[in-house]
C-alpha positions in Angstrom: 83.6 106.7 77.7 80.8 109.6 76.7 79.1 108.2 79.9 82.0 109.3 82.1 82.3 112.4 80.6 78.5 113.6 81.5 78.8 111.8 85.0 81.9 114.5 85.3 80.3 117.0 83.9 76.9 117.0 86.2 79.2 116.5 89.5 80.8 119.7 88.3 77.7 121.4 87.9 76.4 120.0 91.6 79.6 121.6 93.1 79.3 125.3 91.8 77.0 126.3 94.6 78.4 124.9 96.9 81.7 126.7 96.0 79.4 130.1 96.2 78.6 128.7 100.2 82.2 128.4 100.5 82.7 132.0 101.3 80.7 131.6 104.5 81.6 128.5 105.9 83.3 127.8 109.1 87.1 126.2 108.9 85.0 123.1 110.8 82.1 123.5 108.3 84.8 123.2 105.4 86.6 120.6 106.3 83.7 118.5 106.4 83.0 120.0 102.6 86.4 118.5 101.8 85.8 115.4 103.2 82.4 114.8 101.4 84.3 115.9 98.0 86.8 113.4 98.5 85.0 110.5 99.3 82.8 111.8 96.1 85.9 112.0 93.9 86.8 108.1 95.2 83.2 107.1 94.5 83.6 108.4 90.7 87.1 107.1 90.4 85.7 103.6 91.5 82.4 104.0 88.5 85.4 105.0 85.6 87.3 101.5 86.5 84.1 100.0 86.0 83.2 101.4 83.0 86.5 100.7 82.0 86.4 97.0 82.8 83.0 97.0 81.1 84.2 98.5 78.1 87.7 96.0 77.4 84.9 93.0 78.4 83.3 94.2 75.2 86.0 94.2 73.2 87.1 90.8 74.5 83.4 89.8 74.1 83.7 91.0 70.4 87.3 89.7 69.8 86.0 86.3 71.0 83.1 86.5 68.0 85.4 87.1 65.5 87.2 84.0 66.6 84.7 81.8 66.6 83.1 83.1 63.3 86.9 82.2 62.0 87.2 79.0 63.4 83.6 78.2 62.1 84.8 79.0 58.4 87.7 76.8 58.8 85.2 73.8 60.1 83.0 74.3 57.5 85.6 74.4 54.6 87.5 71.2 56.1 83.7 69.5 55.7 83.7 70.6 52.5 87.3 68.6 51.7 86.4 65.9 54.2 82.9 65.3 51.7 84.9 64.9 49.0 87.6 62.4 50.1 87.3 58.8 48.9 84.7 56.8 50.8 84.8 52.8 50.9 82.1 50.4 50.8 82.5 46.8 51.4 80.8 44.7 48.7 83.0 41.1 49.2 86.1 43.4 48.8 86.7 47.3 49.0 85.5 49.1 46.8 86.9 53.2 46.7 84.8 56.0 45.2 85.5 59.4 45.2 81.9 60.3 44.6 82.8 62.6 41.1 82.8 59.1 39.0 85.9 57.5 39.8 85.7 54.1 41.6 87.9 51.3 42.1 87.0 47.7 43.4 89.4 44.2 43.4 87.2 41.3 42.2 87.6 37.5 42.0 86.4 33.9 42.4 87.3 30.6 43.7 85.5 27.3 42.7 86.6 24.0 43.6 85.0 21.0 41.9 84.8 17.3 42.7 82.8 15.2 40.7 82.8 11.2 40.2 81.1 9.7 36.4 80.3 6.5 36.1 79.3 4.3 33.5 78.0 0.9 32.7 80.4 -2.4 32.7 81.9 -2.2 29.3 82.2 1.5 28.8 86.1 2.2 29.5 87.7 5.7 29.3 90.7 7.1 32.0 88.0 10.5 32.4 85.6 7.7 34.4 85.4 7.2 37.9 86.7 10.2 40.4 87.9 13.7 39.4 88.9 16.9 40.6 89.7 20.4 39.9 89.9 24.2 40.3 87.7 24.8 38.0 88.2 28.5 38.6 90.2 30.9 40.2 89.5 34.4 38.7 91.3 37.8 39.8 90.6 41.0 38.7 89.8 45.0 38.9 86.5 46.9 37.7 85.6 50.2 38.4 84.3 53.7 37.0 85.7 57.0 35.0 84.1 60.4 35.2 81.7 61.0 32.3 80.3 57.3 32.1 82.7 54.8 31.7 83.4 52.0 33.3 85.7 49.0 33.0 86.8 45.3 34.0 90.1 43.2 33.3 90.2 39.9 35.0 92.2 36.9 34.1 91.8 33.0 35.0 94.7 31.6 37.3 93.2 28.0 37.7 94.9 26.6 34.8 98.5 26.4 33.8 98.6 28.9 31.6 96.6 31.9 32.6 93.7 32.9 30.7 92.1 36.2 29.8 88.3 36.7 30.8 86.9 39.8 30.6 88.7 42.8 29.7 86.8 45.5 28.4 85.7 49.3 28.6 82.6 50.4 28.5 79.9 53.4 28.2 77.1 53.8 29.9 74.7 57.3 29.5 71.5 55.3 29.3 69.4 53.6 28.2 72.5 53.3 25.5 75.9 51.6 26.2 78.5 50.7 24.6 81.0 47.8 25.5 84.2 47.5 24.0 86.9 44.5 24.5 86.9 40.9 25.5 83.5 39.8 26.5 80.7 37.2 26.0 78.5 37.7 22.8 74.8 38.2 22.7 72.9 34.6 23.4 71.2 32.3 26.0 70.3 33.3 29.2 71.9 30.4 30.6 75.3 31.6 29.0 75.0 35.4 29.9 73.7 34.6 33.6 77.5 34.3 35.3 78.8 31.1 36.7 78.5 32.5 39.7 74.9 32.4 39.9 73.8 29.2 37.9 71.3 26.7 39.3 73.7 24.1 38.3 77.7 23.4 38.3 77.4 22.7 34.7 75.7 25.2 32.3 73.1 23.8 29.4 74.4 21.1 27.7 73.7 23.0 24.1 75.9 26.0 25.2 78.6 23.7 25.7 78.0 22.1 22.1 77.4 25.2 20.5 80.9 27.2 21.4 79.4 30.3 23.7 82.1 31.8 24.8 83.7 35.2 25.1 85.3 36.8 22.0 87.0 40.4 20.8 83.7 43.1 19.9 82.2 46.5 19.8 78.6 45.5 21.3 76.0 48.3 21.7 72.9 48.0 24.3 69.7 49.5 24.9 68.0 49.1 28.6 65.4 50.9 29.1 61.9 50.2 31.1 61.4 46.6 30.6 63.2 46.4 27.0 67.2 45.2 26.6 68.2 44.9 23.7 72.0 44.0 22.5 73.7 44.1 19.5 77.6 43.4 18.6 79.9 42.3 15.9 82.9 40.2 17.1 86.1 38.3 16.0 87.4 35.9 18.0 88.6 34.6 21.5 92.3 35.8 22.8 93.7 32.6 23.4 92.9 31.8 19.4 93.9 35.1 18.2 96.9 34.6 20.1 100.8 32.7 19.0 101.8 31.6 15.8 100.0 31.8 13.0 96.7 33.2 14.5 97.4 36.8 12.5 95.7 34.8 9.5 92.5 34.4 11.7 89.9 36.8 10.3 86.6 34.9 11.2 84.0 37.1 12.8 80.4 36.9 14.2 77.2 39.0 14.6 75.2 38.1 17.6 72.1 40.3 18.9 69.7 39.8 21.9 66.6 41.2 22.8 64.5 40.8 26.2 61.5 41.9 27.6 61.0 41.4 31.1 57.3 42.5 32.7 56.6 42.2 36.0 53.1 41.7 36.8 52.4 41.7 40.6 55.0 40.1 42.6 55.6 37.7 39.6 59.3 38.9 37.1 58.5 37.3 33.8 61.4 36.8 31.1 60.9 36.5 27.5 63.8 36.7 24.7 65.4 35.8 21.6 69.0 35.9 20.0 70.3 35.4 17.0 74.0 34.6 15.8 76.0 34.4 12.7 79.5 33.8 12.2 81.5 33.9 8.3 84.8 31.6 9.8 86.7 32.6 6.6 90.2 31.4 7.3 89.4 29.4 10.1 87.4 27.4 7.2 90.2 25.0 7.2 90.6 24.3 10.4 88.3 21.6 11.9 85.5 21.7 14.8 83.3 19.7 16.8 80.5 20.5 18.8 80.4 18.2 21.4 79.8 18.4 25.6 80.7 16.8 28.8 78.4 14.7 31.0 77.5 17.4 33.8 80.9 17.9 35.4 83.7 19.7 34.4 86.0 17.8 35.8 86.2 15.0 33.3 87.1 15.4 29.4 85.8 12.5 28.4 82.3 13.3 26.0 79.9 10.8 25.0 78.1 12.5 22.6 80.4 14.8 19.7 79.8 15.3 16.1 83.8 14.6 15.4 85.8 17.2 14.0 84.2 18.8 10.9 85.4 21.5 8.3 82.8 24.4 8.9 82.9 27.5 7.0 79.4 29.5 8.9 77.5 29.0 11.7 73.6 30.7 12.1 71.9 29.8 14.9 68.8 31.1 16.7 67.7 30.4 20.4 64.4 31.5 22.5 64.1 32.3 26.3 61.8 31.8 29.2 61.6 32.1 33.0 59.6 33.5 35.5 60.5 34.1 39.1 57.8 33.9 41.8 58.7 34.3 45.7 60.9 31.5 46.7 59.5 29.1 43.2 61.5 30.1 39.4 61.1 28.0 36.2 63.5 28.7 33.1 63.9 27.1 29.5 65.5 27.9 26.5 65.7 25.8 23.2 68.8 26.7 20.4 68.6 25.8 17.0 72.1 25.9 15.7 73.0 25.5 11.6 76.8 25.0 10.9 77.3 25.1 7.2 79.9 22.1 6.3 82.5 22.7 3.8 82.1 19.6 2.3 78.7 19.7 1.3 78.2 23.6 1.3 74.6 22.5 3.2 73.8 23.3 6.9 73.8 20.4 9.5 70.6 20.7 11.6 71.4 20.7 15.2 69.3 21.5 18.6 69.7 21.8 22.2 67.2 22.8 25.1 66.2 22.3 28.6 63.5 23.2 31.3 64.2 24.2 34.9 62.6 24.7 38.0 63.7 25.8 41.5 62.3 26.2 45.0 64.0 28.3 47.5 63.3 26.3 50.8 63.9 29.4 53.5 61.4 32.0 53.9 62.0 35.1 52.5 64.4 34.2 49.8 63.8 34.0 46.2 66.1 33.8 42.7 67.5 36.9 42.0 67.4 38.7 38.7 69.0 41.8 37.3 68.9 43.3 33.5 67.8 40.3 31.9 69.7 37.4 33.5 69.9 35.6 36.7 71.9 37.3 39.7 73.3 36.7 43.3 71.1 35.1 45.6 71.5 37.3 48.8 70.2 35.5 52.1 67.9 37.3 54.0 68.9 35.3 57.0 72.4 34.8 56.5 75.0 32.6 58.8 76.3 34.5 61.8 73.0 37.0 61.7 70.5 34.6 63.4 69.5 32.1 60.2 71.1 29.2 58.7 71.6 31.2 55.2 69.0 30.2 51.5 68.8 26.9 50.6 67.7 25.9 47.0 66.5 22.7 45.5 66.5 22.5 41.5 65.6 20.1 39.0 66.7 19.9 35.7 66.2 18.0 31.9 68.6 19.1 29.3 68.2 17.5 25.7 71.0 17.6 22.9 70.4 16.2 19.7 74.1 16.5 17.4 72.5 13.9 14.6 71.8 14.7 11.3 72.1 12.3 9.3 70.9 13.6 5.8 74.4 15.2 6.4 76.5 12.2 7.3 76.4 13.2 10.8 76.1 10.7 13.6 77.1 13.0 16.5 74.5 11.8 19.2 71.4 12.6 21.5 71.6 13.1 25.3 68.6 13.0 27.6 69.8 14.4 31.1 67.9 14.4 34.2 69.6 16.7 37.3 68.6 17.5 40.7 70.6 19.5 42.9 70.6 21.3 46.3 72.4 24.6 46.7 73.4 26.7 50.0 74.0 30.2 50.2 75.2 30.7 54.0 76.3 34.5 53.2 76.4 36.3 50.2 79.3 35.9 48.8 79.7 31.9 49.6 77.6 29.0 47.9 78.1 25.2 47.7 76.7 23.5 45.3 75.8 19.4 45.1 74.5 18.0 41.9 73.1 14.3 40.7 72.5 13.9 37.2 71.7 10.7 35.2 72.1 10.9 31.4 70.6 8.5 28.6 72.2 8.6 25.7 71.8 7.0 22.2 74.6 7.1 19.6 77.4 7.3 21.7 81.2 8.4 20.8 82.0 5.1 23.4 81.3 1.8 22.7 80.3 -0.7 24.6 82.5 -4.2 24.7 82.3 -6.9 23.7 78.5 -5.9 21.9 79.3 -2.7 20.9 76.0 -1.3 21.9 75.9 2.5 21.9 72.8 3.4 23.8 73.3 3.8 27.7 72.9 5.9 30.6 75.9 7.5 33.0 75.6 8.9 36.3 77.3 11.5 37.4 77.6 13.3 40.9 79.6 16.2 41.6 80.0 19.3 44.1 81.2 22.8 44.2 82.9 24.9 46.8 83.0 28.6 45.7 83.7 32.0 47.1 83.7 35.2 45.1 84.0 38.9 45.6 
């Protein structure tokens, strides 16, 4: 607008003498004047529509601005929401995070087991011969809760009845934890590793014996480095603190669990130790036996048991090693278990162990290990991605001894001797084949017509299993 006004005001000025000429001029000589003003006064009529178009371009131009600066404020603060909206990750099932500590993730398993036992001519029990089962069909829920806890509640379907697995809470700030509910106590690495992820169907014959299992408990942890160490006390299973009468059960354990697990090169060394006690107070009159199955879960039939005894505490004390090198791993554990009888007041001697070693055969794959056990084997050439999956080979020998006969105890030794191929296609699929061939002296079963008690039994079995 100002540059209007001075274009007007110098055109003024230019005209003055001209109006002093006027005076003078011819009527033809004025005319001509008049002309050359009026095509001046369309010439500055035409530059003020410019400018005026010039000047509402600029205020479009700045109205536009504002617009955009608007709209980019809007963008940026529906990024802002859009950041923190659930994401989900796919880890064998959803899982749903909102990335401030809540999560939220479906879990199961599925394991179908055949198996077939057989003993020598004489030896006669229904569990012989062919079996079958779902050995386990587990569904559940885990996930996380702002400010460091977690938790897991999963039940077992496969059976008639359903059964409670885990169900717990915990607390995690590290290196401390805290774990409170329904979970396994503090022993064996065999026991802790999951069944998921164990070299064979059937875990160590002394952690069937020797009643690991999962009870009620306030555990405490400490991870830190290449230290984990555990430490709980605990009552007693659900299913026996469960129904009628089971209000009078007030037995309880400690169990504790310490592991150090170096790595020195490419080579993951294990080393640990647990400890257990359990005061079975009421349960004192109710009787127990420590006893196991002959490599496949499918059968009940047990050749080697101590027969129900009256037990009033249990000690026990176990040691742990493995080491995990590329594709080769090697594992062993020995357990020295101590039930004090009632009869007697004096401890039974009792002892269970084995050695392990596995080979993976495919390149690239090795035994997995996490926080002191064993974990999921994930194939680095899996099915459907160019490979044919991992393939493992395992060997096994598993010794039980259940005699003591200083106590009047005639329960049995076991000498078994396993071999087994496993395949991991993808990660979340495995199936499992397994030959074992057990000696055994002191058997529950008798032979006819000579009654001869020392014998072996083969046993064959395989696994289909999913899990997510």
């Amino acid at each position: 607008m100002r540059s209007s006004i001075r274009l007007a005001m110098l055109l003024g000025c230019s005209m003055l003498p001209l109006a002093a000429q006027a005076q003078t001029l011819t009527s033809e000589e004025a005319a001509t004047m008049r002309a050359e003003m009026a095509a001046l006064k369309a010439q500055m009529d035409a530059l003020q529509a410019r400018l005026a178009q010039a000047e509402a371009g600029a205020a479009t131009a700045s109205a536009n601005a504002q617009a955009a600066t608007t709209i980019a404020q809007k963008a940026s603060e529906v990024a802002q929401k859009a950041g923190a909206a659930p994401t989900i990750k796919f880890k064998g099932a959803p899982e749903i995070s909102d990335g401030k500590g809540w999560s939220f993730k479906p879990r199961g398993r599925f394991q179908w087991d055949v198996a077939s036992v057989n003993a020598p001519n004489g030896v006669s029990n229904p569990g012989l011969g062919f079996s079958n089962k779902l050995r386990r069909l587990f569904l559940g829920v885990q996930g996380t809760i702002p400010g460091g806890f977690g938790y897991r509640a999963e039940a077992d379907f496969a059976n008639s009845a359903v059964t409670v697995t885990d169900a717990y809470i915990t607390y995690d700030r590290g290196p401390l934890n805290i774990t409170l509910g329904h979970h396994k106590t503090y022993g064996s690495l065999d026991e802790l590793t999951s069944d998921l992820d164990t070299s064979f169907m059937e875990r160590a014959a002394f952690v069937q014996a020797f009643g690991f299992e999962r009870r009620l408990g306030l555990g405490f942890g400490y991870a830190k480095g290449d230290i984990v160490v555990n430490a709980g006390v605990f009552t007693d299973n659900i299913r026996d603190l469960s129904g009628t009468g089971t209000d009078a059960n007030n037995s309880y354990s400690l169990d504790s669990r310490v592991v150090w697990m170096p790595k020195l090169d490419a080579v993951q060394l294990h080393v640990g130790g647990s400890v257990h006690w359990r005061d079975m107070n009421s349960l004192s009159s109710t009787t127990v036996a420590y006893r196991a199955r002959p490599g496949a879960g499918t059968t009940d039939v047990r050749f080697i048991s101590t027969g129900n005894r009256l037990v009033t505490k249990e000690a026990g004390a176990g040691l742990e090693l493995a080491a995990i090198s590329g594709p080769l791993h090697a594992t062993g554990e020995a357990y020295w278990f101590r039930p004090e009888l009632a009869a007697s007041g004096k401890d039974a001697h009792l002892f269970g162990g084995y050695g392990e070693i596995g080979y993976m055969l495919t390149g690239g794959d090795t035994r997995a290990y996490k926080k002191g056990t064993f974990a999921s084997v994930v194939p680095t050439k899996p099915v459907g991605k160019g490979g044919i999956g991992a393939i493992q080979i395992v060997a096994r020998y598993d010794y039980l001894d259940l005699n003591d006969p200083a106590r009047g105890i005639t329960g049995g030794t076991q000498s078994g001797y396993y071999a087994g191929i496993n395949w991991f296609p993808v990660e979340y699929i495995k199936f499992m084949l397994n030959y074992g061939h057990i000696d055994y002296s002191n058997a529950t079963i008798a032979k006819t017509p000579n009654g001869d008690r020392s014998y072996g039994v083969d046993t064959l079995a395989a696994r289909a299993q999913l899990s997510f």
